[in-house]
C-alpha positions in Angstrom: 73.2 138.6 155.4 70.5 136.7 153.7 68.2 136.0 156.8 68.5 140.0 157.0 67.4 140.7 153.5 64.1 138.4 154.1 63.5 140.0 157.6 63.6 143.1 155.8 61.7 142.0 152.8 59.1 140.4 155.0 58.4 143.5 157.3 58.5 145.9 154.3 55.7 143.5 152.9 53.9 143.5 156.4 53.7 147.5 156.6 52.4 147.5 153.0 49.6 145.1 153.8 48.8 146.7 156.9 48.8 150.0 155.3 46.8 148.7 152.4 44.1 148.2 154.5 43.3 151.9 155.3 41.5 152.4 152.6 37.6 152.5 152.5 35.6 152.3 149.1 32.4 154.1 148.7 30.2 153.0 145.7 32.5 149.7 145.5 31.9 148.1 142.3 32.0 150.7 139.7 34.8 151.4 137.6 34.8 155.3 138.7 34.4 154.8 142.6 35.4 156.9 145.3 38.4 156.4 147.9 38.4 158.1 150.5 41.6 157.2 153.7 42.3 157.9 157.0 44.4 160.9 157.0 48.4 160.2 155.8 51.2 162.4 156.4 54.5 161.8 154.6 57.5 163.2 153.8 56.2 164.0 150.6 53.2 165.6 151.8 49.3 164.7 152.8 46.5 163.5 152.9 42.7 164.4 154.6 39.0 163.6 153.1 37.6 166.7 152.0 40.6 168.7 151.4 39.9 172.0 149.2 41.6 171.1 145.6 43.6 174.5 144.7 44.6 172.9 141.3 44.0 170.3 139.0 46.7 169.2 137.1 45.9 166.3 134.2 48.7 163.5 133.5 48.6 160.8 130.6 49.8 157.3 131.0 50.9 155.3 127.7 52.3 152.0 126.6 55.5 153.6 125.8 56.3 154.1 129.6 56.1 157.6 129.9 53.7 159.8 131.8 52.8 163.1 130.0 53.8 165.8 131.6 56.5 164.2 133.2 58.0 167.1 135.5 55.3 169.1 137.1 55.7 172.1 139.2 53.5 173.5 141.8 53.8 175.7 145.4 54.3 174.5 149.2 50.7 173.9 150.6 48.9 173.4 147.0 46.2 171.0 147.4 46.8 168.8 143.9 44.0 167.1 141.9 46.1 164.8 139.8 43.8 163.2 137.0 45.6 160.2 135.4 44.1 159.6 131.8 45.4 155.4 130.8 45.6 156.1 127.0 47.4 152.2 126.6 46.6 148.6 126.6 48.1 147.8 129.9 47.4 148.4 133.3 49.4 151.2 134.8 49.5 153.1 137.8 50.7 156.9 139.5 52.8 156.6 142.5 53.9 159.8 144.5 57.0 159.4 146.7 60.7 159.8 147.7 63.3 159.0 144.8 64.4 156.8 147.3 60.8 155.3 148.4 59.6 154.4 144.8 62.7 152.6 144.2 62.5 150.5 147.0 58.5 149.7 146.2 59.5 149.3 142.7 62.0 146.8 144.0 59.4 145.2 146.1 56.9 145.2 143.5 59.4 142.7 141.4 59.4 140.5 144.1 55.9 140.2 144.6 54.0 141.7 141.0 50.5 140.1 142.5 50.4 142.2 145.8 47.8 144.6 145.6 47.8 147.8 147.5 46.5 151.6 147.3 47.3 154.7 149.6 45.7 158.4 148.7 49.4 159.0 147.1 48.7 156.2 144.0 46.1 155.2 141.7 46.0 152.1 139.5 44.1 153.0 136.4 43.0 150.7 133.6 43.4 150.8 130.2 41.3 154.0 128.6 39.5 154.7 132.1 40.6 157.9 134.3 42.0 157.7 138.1 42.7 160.9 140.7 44.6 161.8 143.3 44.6 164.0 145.3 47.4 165.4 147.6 49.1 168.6 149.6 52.8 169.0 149.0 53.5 170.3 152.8 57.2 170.7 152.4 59.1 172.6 149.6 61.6 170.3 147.4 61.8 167.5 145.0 59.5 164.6 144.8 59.5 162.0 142.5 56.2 159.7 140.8 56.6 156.6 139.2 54.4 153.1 137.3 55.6 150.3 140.0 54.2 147.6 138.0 57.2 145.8 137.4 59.1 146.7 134.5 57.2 150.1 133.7 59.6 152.2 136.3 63.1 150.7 135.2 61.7 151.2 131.5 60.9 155.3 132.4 57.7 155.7 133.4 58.6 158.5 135.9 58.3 161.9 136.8 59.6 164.5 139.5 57.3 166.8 141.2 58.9 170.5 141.9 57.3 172.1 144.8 58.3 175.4 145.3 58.0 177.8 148.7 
């Protein structure tokens, strides 16, 4: 059962590497630089460069672990700006997904707090700077976000997304 776990553990870290590797930076150096990705499709939704933004919808991150708003609501095919604003001390980061997926990557993430990673679905914002994403919710239903830096998700810093048709 053991040897299972760290095949598992090992190819779930292998498929966030590679994934993590998608990502191209425009104007790399700068504390406000561009991302832009390959186009990602989900469960949760997508992702394309240059989609058309249909609303913005602004989100504070604080040292007390909580994301402000924390339940959002928007329509099927909405094409989300999400504008994170860090007003703490500590890192923290926005993480769209699955209930299911950000508990398994927040799982992960206790196992190995230095891996670095970033997909159009999270941004890792520093402490009083601003980080976006932007997304389409494709499929009506209930999605969750989350901070997967350990310790920041099992102390509440999550939120559900409500995507109606």
């Amino acid at each position: 059962m053991k040897k299972i776990e760290n095949t598992l553990t090992t190819s779930l870290l292998a498929i966030a590497v590679a994934l993590s590797s998608i990502a191209v930076y425009a104007g790399a150096g700068h504390d406000d630089e561009l991302m832009v990705f390959d186009p990602t499709e989900t469960e949760f939704g997508r992702y394309k460069p240059k989609m058309h933004v249909t609303k913005t919808i602004e989100i504070v991150m604080s040292d007390e672990m909580r994301f402000n708003p924390s339940v959002i609501q928007v329509e099927k095919g909405d094409v989300i700006k999400f504008v994170h604003e860090n007003t703490g001390q500590m890192m923290h980061e926005f993480v769209l997904g699955t209930s299911d997926s950000l508990v398994m990557h927040a799982d992960m993430m206790k196992k190995y707090p230095g891996m670095e990673h970033s997909e159009p679905y999270m941004a890792h914002v520093a402490p009083g700077k601003k980080g976006e994403v932007i997304w389409q919710f494709s499929e009506a239903g209930e999605f969750s976000f989350g901070c997967l830096i350990p310790g920041h998700f099992d102390a509440g810093m999550k939120g559900k997304v409500l995507v109606g048709s």
